[in-house]
Every structure is written in C-alpha cells, then in structure tokens.
BAGULUM-325996 format. One record per residue (C-alpha): x, y, z; residue in three letters. Coordinates in steps of 0.1 Angstrom, whole numbers, padded with zeros to 4 digits, always signed. Layout:
# BAGULUM-325996
XYZALA...
This chain:
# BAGULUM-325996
-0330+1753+1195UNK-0303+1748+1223UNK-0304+1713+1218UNK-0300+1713+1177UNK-0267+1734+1186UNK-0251+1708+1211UNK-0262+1686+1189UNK-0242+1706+1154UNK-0211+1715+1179UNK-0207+1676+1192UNK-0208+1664+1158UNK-0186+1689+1142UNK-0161+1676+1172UNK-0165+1647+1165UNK-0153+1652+1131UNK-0127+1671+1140UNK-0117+1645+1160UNK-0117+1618+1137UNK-0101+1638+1108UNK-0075+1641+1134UNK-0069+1604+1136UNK-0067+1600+1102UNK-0033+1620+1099UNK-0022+1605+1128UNK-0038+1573+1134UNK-0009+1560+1160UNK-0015+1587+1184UNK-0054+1580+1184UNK-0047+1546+1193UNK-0023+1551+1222UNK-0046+1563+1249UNK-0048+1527+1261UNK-0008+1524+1261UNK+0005+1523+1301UNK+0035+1535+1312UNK+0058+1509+1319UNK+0071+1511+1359UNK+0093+1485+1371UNK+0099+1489+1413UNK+0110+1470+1438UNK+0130+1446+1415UNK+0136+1422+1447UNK+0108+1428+1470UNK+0095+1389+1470UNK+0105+1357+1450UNK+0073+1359+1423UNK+0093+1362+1393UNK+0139+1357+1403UNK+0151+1334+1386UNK+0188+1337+1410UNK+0177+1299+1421UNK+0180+1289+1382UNK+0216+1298+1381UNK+0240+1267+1390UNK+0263+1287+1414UNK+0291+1291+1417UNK+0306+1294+1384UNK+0330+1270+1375UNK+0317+1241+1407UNK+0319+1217+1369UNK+0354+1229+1355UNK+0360+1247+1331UNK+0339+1251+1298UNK+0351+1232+1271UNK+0343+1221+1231UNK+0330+1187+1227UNK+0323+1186+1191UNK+0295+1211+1187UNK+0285+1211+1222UNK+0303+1235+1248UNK+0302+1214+1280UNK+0320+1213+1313UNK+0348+1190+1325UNK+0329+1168+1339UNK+0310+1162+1307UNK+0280+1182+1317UNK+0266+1207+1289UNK+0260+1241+1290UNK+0247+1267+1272UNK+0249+1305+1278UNK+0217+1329+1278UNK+0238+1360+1285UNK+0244+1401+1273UNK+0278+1421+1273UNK+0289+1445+1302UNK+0315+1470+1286UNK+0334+1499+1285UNK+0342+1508+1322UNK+0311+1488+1340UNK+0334+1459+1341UNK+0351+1480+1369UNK+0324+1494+1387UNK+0327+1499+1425UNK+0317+1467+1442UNK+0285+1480+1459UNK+0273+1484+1424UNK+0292+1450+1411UNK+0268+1438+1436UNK+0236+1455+1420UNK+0246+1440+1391UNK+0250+1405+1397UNK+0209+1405+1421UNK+0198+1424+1390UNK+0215+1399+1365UNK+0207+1367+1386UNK+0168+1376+1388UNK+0164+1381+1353UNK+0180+1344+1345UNK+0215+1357+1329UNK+0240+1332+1335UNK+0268+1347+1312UNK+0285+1381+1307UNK+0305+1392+1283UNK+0329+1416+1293UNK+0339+1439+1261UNK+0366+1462+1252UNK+0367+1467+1286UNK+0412+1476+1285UNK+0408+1506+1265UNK+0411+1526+1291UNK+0425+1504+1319UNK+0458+1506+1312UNK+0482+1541+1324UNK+0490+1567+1298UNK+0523+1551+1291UNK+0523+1514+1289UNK+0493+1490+1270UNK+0499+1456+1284UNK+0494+1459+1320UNK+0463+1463+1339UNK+0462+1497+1365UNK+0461+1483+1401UNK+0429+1500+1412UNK+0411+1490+1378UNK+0422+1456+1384UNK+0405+1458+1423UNK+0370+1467+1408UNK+0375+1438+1383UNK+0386+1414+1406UNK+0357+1418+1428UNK+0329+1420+1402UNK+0342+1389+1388UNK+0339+1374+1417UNK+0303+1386+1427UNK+0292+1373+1398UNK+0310+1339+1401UNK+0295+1336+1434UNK+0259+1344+1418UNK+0264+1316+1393UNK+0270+1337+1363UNK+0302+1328+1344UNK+0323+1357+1321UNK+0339+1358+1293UNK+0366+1383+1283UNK+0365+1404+1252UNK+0396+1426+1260UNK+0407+1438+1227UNK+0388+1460+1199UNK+0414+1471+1186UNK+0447+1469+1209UNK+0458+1511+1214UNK+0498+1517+1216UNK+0513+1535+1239UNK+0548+1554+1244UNK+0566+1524+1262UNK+0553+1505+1231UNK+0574+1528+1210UNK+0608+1512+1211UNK+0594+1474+1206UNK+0572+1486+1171UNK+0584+1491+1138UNK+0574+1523+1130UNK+0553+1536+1170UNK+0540+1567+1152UNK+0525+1555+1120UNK+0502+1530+1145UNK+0496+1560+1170UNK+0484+1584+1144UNK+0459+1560+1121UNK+0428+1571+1117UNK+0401+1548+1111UNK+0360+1550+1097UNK+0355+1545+1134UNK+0373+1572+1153UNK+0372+1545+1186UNK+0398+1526+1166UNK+0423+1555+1162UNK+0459+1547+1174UNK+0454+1509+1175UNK+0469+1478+1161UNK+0434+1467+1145UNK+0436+1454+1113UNK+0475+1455+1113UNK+0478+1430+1140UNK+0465+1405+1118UNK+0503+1398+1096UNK+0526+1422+1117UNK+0546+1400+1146UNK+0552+1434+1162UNK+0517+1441+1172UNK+0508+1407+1180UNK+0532+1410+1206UNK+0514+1433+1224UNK+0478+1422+1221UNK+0494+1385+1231UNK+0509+1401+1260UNK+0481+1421+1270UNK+0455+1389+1277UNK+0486+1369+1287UNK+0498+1397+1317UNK+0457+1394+1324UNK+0454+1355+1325UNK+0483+1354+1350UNK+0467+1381+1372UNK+0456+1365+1404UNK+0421+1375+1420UNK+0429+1381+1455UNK+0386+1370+1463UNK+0390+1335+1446UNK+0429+1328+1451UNK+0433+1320+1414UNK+0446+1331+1385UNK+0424+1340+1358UNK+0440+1313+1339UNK+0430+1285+1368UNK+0395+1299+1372UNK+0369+1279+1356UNK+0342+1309+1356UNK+0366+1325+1328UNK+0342+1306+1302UNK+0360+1317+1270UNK+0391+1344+1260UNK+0385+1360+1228UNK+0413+1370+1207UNK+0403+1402+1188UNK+0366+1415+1184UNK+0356+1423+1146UNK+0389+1423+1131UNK+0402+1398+1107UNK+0431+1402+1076UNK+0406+1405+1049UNK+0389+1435+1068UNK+0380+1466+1045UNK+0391+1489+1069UNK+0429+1477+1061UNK+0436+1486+1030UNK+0429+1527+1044UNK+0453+1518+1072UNK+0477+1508+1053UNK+0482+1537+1035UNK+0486+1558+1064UNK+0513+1532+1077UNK+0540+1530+1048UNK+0561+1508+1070UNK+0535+1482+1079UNK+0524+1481+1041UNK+0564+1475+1031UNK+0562+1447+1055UNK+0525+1428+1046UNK+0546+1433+1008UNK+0578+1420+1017UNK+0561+1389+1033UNK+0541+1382+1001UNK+0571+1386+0979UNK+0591+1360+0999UNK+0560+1337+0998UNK+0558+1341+0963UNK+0592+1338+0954UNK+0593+1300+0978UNK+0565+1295+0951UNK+0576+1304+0922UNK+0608+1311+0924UNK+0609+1343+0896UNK+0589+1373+0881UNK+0590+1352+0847UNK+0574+1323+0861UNK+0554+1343+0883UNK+0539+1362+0856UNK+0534+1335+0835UNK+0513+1314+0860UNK+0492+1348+0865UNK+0487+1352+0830UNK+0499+1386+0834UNK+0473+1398+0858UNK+0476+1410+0893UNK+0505+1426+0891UNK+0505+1462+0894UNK+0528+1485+0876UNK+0565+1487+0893UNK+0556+1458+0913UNK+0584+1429+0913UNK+0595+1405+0933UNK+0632+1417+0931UNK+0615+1448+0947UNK+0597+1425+0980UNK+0569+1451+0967UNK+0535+1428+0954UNK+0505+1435+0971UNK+0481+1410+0984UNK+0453+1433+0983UNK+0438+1424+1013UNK+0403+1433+1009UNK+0373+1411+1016UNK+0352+1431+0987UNK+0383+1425+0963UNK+0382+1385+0965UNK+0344+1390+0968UNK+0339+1402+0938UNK+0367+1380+0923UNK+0348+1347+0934UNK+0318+1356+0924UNK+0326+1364+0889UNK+0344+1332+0890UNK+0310+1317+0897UNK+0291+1338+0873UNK+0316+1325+0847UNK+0320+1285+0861UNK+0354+1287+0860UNK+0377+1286+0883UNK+0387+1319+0906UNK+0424+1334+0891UNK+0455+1324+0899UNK+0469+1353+0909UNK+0433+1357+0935UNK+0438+1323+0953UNK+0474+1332+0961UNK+0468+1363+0979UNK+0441+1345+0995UNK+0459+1321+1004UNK+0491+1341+1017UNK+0463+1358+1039UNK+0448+1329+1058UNK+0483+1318+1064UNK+0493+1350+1078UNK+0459+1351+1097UNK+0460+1313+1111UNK+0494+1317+1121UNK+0487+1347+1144UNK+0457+1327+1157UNK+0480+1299+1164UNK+0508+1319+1181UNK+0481+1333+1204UNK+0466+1298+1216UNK+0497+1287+1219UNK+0502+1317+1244UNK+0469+1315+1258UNK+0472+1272+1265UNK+0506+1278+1278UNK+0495+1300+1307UNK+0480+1268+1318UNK+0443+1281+1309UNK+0418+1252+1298UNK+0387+1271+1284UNK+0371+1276+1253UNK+0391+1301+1228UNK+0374+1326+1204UNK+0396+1339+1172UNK+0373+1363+1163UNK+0339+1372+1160UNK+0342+1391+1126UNK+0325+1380+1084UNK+0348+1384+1058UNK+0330+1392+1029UNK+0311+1367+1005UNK+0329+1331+0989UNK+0362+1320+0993UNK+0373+1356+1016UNK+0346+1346+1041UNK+0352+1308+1042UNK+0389+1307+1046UNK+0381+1337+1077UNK+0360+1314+1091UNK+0383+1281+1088UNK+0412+1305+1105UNK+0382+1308+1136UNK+0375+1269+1137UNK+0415+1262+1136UNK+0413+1276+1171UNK+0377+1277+1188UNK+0340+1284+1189UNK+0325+1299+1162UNK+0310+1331+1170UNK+0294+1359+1150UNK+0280+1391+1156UNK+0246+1408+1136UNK+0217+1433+1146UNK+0190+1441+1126UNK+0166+1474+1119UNK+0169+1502+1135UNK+0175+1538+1119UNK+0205+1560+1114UNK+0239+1559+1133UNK+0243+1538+1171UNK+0218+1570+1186UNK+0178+1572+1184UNK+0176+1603+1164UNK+0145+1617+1136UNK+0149+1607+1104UNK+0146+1574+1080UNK+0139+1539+1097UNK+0136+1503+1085UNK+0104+1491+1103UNK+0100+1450+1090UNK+0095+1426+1109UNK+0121+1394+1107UNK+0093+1368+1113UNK+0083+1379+1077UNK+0110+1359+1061UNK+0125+1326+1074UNK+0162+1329+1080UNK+0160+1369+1074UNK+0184+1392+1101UNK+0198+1377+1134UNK+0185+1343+1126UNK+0205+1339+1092UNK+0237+1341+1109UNK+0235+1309+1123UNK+0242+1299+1081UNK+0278+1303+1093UNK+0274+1276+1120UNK+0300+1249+1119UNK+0288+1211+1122UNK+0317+1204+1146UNK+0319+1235+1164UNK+0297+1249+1194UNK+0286+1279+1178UNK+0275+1315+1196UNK+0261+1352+1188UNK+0283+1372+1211UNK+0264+1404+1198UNK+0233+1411+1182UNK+0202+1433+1190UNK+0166+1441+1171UNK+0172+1480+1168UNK+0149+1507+1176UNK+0129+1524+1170UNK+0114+1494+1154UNK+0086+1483+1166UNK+0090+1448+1163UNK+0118+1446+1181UNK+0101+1420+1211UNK+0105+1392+1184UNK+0142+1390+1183UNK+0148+1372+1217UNK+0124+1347+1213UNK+0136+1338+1182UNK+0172+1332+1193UNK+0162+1318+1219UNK+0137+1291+1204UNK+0150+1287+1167UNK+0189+1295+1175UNK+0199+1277+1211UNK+0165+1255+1207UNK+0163+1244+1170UNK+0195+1252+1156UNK+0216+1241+1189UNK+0238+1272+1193UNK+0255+1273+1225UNK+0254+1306+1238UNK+0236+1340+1233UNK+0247+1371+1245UNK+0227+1401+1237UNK+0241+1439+1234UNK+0245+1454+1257UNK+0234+1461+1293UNK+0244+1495+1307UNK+0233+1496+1343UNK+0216+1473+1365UNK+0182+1486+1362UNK+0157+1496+1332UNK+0162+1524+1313UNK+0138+1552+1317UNK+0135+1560+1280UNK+0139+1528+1253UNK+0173+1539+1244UNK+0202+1542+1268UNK+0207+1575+1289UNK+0227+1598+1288UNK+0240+1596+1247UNK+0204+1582+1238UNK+0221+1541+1231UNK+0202+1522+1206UNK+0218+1487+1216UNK+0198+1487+1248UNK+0187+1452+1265UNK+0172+1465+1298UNK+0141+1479+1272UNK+0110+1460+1281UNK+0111+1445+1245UNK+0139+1425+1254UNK+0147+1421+1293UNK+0112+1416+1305UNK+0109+1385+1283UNK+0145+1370+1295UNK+0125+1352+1323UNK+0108+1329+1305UNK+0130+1325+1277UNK+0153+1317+1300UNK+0133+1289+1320UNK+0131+1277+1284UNK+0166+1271+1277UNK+0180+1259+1308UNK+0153+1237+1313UNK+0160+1224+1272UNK+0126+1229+1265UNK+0133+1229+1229UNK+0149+1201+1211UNK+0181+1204+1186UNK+0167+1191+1155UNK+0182+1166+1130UNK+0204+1184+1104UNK+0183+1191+1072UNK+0210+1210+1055UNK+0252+1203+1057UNK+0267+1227+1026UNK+0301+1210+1022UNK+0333+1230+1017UNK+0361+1220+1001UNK+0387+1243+0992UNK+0402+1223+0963UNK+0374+1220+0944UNK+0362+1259+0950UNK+0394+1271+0942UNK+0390+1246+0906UNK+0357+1258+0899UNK+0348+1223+0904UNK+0323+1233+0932UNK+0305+1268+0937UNK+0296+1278+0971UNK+0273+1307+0961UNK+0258+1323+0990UNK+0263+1364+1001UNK+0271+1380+1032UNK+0253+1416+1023UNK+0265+1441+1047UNK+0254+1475+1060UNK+0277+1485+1089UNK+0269+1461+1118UNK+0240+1448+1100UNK+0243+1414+1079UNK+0220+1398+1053UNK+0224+1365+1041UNK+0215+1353+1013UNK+0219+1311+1004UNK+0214+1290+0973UNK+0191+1265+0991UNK+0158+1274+1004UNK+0165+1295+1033UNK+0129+1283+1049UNK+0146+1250+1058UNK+0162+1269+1092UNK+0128+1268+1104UNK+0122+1231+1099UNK+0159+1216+1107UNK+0195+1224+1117UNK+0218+1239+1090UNK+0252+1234+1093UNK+0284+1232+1069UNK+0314+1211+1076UNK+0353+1215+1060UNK+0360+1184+1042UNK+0391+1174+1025UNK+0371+1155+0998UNK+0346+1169+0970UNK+0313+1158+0986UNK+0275+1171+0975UNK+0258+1189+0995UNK+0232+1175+1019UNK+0201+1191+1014UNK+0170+1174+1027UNK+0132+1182+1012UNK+0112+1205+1029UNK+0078+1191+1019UNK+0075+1169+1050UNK+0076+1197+1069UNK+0056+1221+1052UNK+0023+1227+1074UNK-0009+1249+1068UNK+0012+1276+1047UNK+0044+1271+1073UNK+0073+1250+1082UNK+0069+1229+1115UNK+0102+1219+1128UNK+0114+1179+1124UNK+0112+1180+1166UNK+0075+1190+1162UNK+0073+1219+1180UNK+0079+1250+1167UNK+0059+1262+1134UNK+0064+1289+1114UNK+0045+1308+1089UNK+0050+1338+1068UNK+0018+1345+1063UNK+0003+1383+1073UNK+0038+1392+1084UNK+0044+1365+1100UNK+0046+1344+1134UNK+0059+1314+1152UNK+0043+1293+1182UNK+0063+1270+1207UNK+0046+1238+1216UNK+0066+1218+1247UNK+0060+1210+1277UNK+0075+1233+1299UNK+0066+1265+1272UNK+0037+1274+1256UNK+0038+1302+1230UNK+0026+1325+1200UNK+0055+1355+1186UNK+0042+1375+1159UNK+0010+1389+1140UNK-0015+1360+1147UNK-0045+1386+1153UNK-0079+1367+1161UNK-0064+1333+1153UNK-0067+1305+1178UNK-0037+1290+1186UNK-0040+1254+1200UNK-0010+1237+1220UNK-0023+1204+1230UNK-0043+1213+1258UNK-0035+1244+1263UNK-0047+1276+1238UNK-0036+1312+1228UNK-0059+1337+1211UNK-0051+1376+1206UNK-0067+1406+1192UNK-0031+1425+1187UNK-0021+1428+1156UNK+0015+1420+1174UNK+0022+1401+1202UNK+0047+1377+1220UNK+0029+1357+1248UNK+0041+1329+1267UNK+0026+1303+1292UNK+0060+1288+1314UNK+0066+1262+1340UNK+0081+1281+1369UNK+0096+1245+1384UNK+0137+1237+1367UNK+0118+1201+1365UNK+0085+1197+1359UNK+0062+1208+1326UNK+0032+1229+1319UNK+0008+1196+1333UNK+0024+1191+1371UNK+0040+1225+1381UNK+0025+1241+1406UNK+0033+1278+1395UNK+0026+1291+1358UNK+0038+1322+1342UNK+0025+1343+1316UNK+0039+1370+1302UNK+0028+1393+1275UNK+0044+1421+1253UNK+0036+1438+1221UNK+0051+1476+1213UNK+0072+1500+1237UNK+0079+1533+1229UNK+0090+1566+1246UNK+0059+1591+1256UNK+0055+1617+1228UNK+0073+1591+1202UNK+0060+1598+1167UNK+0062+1583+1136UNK+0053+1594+1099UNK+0022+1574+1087UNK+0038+1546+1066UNK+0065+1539+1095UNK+0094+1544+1075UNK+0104+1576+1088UNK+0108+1587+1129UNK+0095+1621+1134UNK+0102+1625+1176UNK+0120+1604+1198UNK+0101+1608+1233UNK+0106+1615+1267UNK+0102+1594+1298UNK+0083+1565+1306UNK+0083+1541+1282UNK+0046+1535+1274UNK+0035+1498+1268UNK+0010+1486+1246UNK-0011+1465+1261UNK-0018+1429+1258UNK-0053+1413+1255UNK-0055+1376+1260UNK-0076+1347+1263UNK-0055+1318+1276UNK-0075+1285+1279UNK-0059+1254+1304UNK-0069+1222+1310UNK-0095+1216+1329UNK-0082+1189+1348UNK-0066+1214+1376UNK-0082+1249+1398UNK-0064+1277+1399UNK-0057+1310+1407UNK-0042+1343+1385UNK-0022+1367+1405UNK-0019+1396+1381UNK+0019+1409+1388UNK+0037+1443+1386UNK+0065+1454+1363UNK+0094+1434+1384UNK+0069+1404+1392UNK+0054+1408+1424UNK+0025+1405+1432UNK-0003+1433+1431UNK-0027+1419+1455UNK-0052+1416+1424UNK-0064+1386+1407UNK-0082+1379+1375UNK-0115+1358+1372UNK-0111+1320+1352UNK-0140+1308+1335UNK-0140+1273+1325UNK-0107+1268+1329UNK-0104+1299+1303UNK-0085+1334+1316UNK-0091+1369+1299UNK-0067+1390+1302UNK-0074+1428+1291UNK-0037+1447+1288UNK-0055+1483+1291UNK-0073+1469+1326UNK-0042+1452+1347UNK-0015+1477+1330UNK+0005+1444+1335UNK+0029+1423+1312UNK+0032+1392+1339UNK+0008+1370+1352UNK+0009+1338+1379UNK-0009+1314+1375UNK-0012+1291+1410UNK-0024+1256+1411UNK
C-alpha cells in the first residue's frame, strides 16, 4: 500500500513537472546553463593576443588610402579589428588607461575609436578648445595605447554644442543654443545646420583643428605628426539631407533664411528669373509666396522628400523632376563644399592620415547616392548599422525581434557593405547584434569572415566597450546599455576572429557584382538605380534589385562613372552548392537552410556559425559536428604564421546563448518578460572535433580568460568530445 502511494505521488510530480515545462519550456532547459566567470584576465599567456599587435602604433607611417585598401606609408596593408571608447573613458585616469590598453591588447583589438568624446571636454564658456586636465588624461591614454600597438581614431563631433564665447561669431547664438532635437543629446548643437551654414563650420573646423595641433607631451608630437592618429572623422551621423533638419530649422528662423537665401542665389545664376524658373519647373516646387525676388525658395532638405520623389520617378520610368534634381543638387554642393573646406583645414595642419566625412545614409536613390559621393570626395567610406534588439538603447520587458541574420544572405549588418565603394577602403565604424536576441554570437563572425574576409572591408569597430573588463549582466551597468561588446557573445570570440584577420585567413574575393552610377543618366531616367535603405532608428535594411545572395559568393561593389555603363552582375549558379552559396575563394559556404549557417574552411581557421544541429561538417581533414540547435565553434592556429597542419598550439572556442540569471522570455520569443540579474549564464557547447591523425596531442580545457584549469579532455582516434555542461568552458587548447 505504501509503495502504490510513492508510486501515485512521484508520478503525479512528475506530471506536474512536465506540465510545467510546457509553459515554460526555456526555463526547463537551462539547468545545464553555467554561469559565465571570467578571472585573472592576465594570469599566463594561454589565450593574449598583446604579441599579435605590431607595436608601436604608427612604427609604418601613417595610415593611408590606396585605392580600396587602407595601408601604411610604407606600402604595408592594414586592416582594423577594433570597438569605440566614448563619452568620458577617452579621459580616464592613466592607471585605468593602462587597464585598458592589457585588457584591449589580450583580446586582439588593434583599433579604437574614440567617440563624441568633446562634449563635455571643453569649459562652460568656450567650444573649440580642449580643458588642460582633460587633455592630460587624453594625452596619456593615447599614448598607452600607441605603445600597446593599438592605433585610434578620433570621432570628436556628434553634433558640435555652442557655447557663450561662440555667441558673437554666430548668426543668430540663441536659436542654435535653444534647438531641440528627437534626440535630447543633440540639444544646443550645430548638427544638421553645420552642413550649409559657414558660421558653424567654423567652429566644428576649429575644434579638430585646435585638437590636431595639440602636442602630446608622452610622444613629442602633435596629433597632426602622429601616425597612431589612423583616421579624423568630420561629423558622426549628420549629413544635409538628414530628417532631423527640416525640425531644426523651424526652430532657427535665421538659419532657415540663410539655407533659402543661398538657394535663391543658386537659382537665380541658373535661371536667371521666377518666369524662367517656373517654366523649367513646370510650375511645381514652388510654394506659395516663394520667389526669388524674396531669396525665400526652399530646398526641402529631407532625405524622405527626394526619396519618395526618385522612386516615383522609377515607378513611372521617367525621369526625377526638375525642380527635385535642383534642390538635390544645390545640397550636395552645399554639403561637398563643407567637406572640402574641412580637408582642406585638416591637410593643412600638416596631418597625412585617412579622412572620414561622415558615417551617416541619406535615404533611398539619388538623396543617398549623392551623400555618399560627398563621403568619397574626401575619404573612406564608412557606415554605421545594428541589428535586433528590443525597445529604446536599454534592456527593458516588452516586444523584441528575435531572427537570426544567417537566415537571409545580405540581411542586417552584412547588407551595409551594399554601399561599399570599388575604389574606396571601406569600414563599419558602429554596429552591434542587439539583445536580448539570442543570436547575437553570429554577428562578429560574420563581419569578420564575410565583411573584412570576403567583401575586403578594411576596418571594423564594434559598439561600444565601456570598461576594461566583462560586464556582470549582458547589458552595460549602471543604465542597463544594450550596445555592449565585453558580453561573452561578442568579446570572447574576438580571439580567434582576430588571429583570423590579421593572419588574412580569408581571401577578398573577385568582384561578382559592380552596380554602376552615373548621375546623368539617373537624373534622365535613362538608368534606374532601384535599391532601399529601410530604416528604423539606428537600424538599416537594405533592400537591392540583384540577388542579394551574391554577397555570399563574391565582392559587391559600385563605382561613380562619368559614362552610362551596365551593370556588372555575374551568375550565381557556379557558386550555388548543396542548397548554399560557396564563395569564388572556396572557402566559406553559406546556406539558408533551417535558419541558417556558414562554415570557414582555411588553413589557419576552421569553423561552423549557426543552426547546423547533428550535421557533420567536413573541412578537409579536420571535422565539426554539434547537437546545439545554435552554435559558433572555431578550431585556430595560435602561431601569426603557420596553419591548422604545422602549429604547434590549437584553439577552440565554442559559444551558443548568454543571458542574465532569471531572464525570461514569452514562448514564441517575440516578447521579453524579465531582464535578469547577475551572472550571465552560458549555454553550453557540446562538440565532437575530429583532427588528423597524422599528429598526438593534448586538450587543455581553459577558464573564462584562457588559462589553463589543470584539466584535460580524453582524444580518441584523433576525435575530441567536448560536453559544455561537464567543462563549464567556452575555450579549449589543443597542444601538439
């Protein structure tokens, strides 16, 4: 009798139990999931990649464009796998400066971006001049990293803010001061405005001018002279057809008299009257009052406006309007000849590196490709893009977008390499795979592989690194950051990826696609260019007329031509490959299929991203097989020279889900219902890794940082198995 009713309770548990896991089948599954516990980030040399980094900075010259390549003086080539410091790090005391370049160096960063790092570097009176003690911390964490190997970049301005000594040099000081913008950080700032007013452009000119002729008291140089300065960007995310501009103008009267005044004394060189004027514009475009007797037409400088404009044009195979193309038109002008005053400014202080105008899209059609022709006037093309994520730049409850990018070719931070020009280095200054998405341990690998591998973009620098450490949580303490690199999704891969790319692993490929753009003919309606920039906040679609899957099998490029060429689109059926695309270097593959993955097949990496679950992966000799539904494993020659087959040290790393302890999510994934606590909890990794058997060896099973534990795993038959929920490990060393 007593054993019938332990027998009825244990079953009724039991149900319990698994009617439990049916409403909540994530939480059921996580008892495996380990926290994740990085220590001792520089106890031995297992896993520091500091030896990697050519120090010091600048020992080549300075970096420079050759064509599409950024290389050094000396003709050497370079390519950046870096993330952005901002805010106030950039002047952090220099015991921590020092923190940051070990913790930088051992993870394989060799750039830094410093952003909108003047906003509040300046006194409470004057905007062009550095304060002293901000410029000591500066000057010595520039150094420290320079001496580490890591170069910098400067991203000073995001939006330039006045300041009472400004007052008697502007045109109208308190309509500036008092804008308000979408984004309350761009309050009181020359953004947008800057763009056509000679007023404003003083300033910002002035400001990286003062800055470039600073000298750093540690290196003896200017910044100017210094060849660690790797690029000066002009103005972050700001360009004349911006949509913000049309709502500062109408809080600056004075400003939007001026942008008018200019375009009725272009218009009038044009056209020379209102009756001519109207009659070439067929009576459109002109808004009631509006003459040029009155210097009041307005260009309507709105990407969406000449969006919308072109692509009825396209809808319609005809060409855009008249009265269109001239405001667009008066607007590059404006915009190229503020980018050119500032080179000129910038070359004159004597300094020799590469030049960013911007980093900003400009809608869809003509609006976006004449903003990106003012950016190849002067410099490197560079772009900005993240993808996923939930609500606002905070984890917080509520709705989510949970896909997965290796679902569609070409889809999120990949696609915005379609802007990538075929004579211009190209980089993605910013971008990040947002949580609380799960997927998010795809995005490095892919820019890694398919953008600086494949595609041949130059440099990389993720968003953003707050503190030289992990983060305890998977967002960024204290205001709960979603842009967060030092996650284990992203900063515990950077090893290997970065043995990858400064060992070139991964081949450029031959150009498969060059989309020609000719101005001319769009502007006739001769020649369409009919691909969308769909925009939500920071987060860009692209959408092409060719088939997008080709960025998977070759480079895609497009090139400003004076002459009406065809595009060069090259067929995809060569490279299309048990239901993916292989690449035309042979080896990376990509399917679709099952949400999608991608392996890397070279000789110094090894390497399955994605949902692959129970599928056998060969590599030549070597072979991957997982039962995650989702993982990113990679097999890496620790030696700068030597492959997979004659290294004497091997590294494999593993990752699949992180998340914050108590995290929860509704069942479809679509919605988050709890954002966690402390640790991050990792899902762990099961893997059966075969070598070749030509070689013995030994697997050191590593900690969080990369040291070793003291525990190794068994080989069979030249064949390791590696069980996630056993070793609580993501790295692995593999001694020959």
């Amino acid at each position: 009798m007593k054993t019938n009713f332990s027998y009825i309770f244990h079953s009724i548990l039991f149900l319990i139990i698994w009617f439990i896991c049916l409403a909540k089948p994530a939480s059921c599954q996580d008892g495996d999931w380990f926290p994740f516990q990085p220590k001792n980030y520089y106890q031995t040399n297992n896993l520091d990649l500091s030896s990697w980094l050519d120090a010091p900075a600048g020992k080549h010259g300075f970096v420079q464009m050759k064509g599409n390549d950024l290389v050094f003086e000396n003709g050497r080539p370079v390519k950046f796998w870096g993330t952005n410091i901002n805010g106030s790090n950039p002047f952090s005391s220099a015991k921590k400066a020092d923190e940051w370049r070990r913790f930088l160096a051992k993870y394989g960063i060799n750039g830094v971006r410093f952003h909108k790092f003047t906003w509040e570097a300046t006194d409470d009176q004057q905007s062009t001049q550095i304060k002293p003690e901000k410029w000591a911390n500066f000057d010595y964490f520039s150094y420290a990293l320079r001496e580490k190997g890591i170069y910098y970049g400067w991203s000073p301005i995001y939006g330039h803010r006045v300041k009472p000594a400004d007052s008697t040099r502007l045109l109208a000081y308190d309509e500036v001061a008092n804008t308000e913008f979408p984004w309350a950080h761009l309050n009181g700032s020359t953004a947008s405005l800057v763009n056509f007013a000679g007023d404003l452009q003083t300033l910002n000119i002035e400001l990286v001018v003062n800055m470039l002729n600073h000298k750093n008291p540690h290196t003896g140089l200017r910044y100017a002279d210094d060849p660690a300065l790797a690029f000066v960007e002009f103005q972050n995310e700001d360009n004349i057809f911006w949509a913000a501009i049309e709502k500062t103008l109408e809080q600056t009267p004075t400003y939007r008299a001026l942008l008018c005044r200019k375009f009725s004394d272009w218009l009038q060189a044009k056209y020379g009257t209102q009756a001519k004027l109207e009659s070439v514009w067929n009576g459109e475009g002109i808004s009631e009052g509006a003459h040029l007797d009155k210097k009041n037409l307005y260009p309507n400088p709105n990407h969406g406006f000449f969006s919308q404009e072109y692509e009825q044009a396209v809808a319609e195979s005809r060409p855009v309007k008249q009265h269109v193309l001239d405001k667009l038109n008066f607007l590059f002008e404006e915009q190229a000849k503020f980018y050119l005053k500032f080179q000129k400014a910038v070359r004159d202080t004597g300094y020799k590196g590469t030049i960013v105008a911007s980093c900003w899209q400009a809608g869809t059609g003509l609006s976006h490709l004449y903003n990106l022709y003012a950016d190849y006037q002067v410099g490197m093309i560079d772009r900005h893009n993240y993808f996923g994520g939930g609500s606002g730049h905070n984890l917080q409850t509520g709705k989510m977008s949970n896909a997965s990018m290796l679902s569609q070719i070409g889809s999120g931070l990949f696609g915005t390499g379609l802007q990538q020009v075929s004579d211009r280095p190209f980089a993605l200054s910013e971008w990040m795979s947002l949580i609380p998405s799960e997927w998010t341990a795809e995005s490095s690998p892919i820019i890694a592989a398919y953008g600086l591998g494949l595609q041949g973009w130059d440099a990389s620098f993720s968003f953003a690194i707050d503190q030289p450490s992990y983060t305890p949580t998977i967002q960024t303490p204290p205001w709960g950051g979603v842009y967060n690199v030092t996650s284990p999704t992203q900063l515990a891969l950077y090893p290997a990826l970065a043995m990858m790319v400064y060992r070139k692993d991964i081949m450029e490929g031959e150009t498969i696609v060059d989309r020609k753009v000719n101005f001319d003919a769009l502007e006739a309606g001769t020649g369409f260019f009919d691909e969308k920039v769909i925009q939500d906040q920071d987060r860009k679609v692209f959408k092409s007329n060719f088939p997008i899957e080709a960025m998977a099998a070759g480079k895609v490029t497009l090139t400003f031509t004076s002459e009406d060429l065809p595009d060069e689109i090259g067929s995809l059926e060569p490279y299309k490959q048990d239901g993916g695309i292989v690449s035309n270097t042979g080896q990376l593959y990509w399917t679709e299929e099952n949400k999608g993955h991608f392996t890397i097949n070279s000789a110094g990496t090894k390497g399955l991203v994605g949902f692959a679950k129970n599928r056998k992966i060969d590599l030549d000799q070597f072979s991957i097989k997982t039962d995650n539904e989702f993982a990113v494993i990679f097999l890496s020659s620790m030696d700068p020279s030597r492959g997979l087959q004659d290294a004497d040290r091997l590294l494999v790393t593993t990752m699949a889900r992180a998340k914050n302890t108590g995290m929860e999510y509704n069942d479809n994934k679509t919605e988050l219902l709890a954002t966690g606590e402390a640790p991050v909890l990792l899902e762990p990794v099961n893997v059966e890794l075969s070598l070749p058997d030509d070689r013995t060896f030994t697997v050191h099973v590593l900690d969080h940082a990369g040291n070793r534990t003291g525990k190794t795993l068994p080989v069979s038959s030249n064949t390791i198995a590696i069980r996630g929920a056993e070793t609580k490990a993501i790295y692995y060393e593999i001694v020959f």
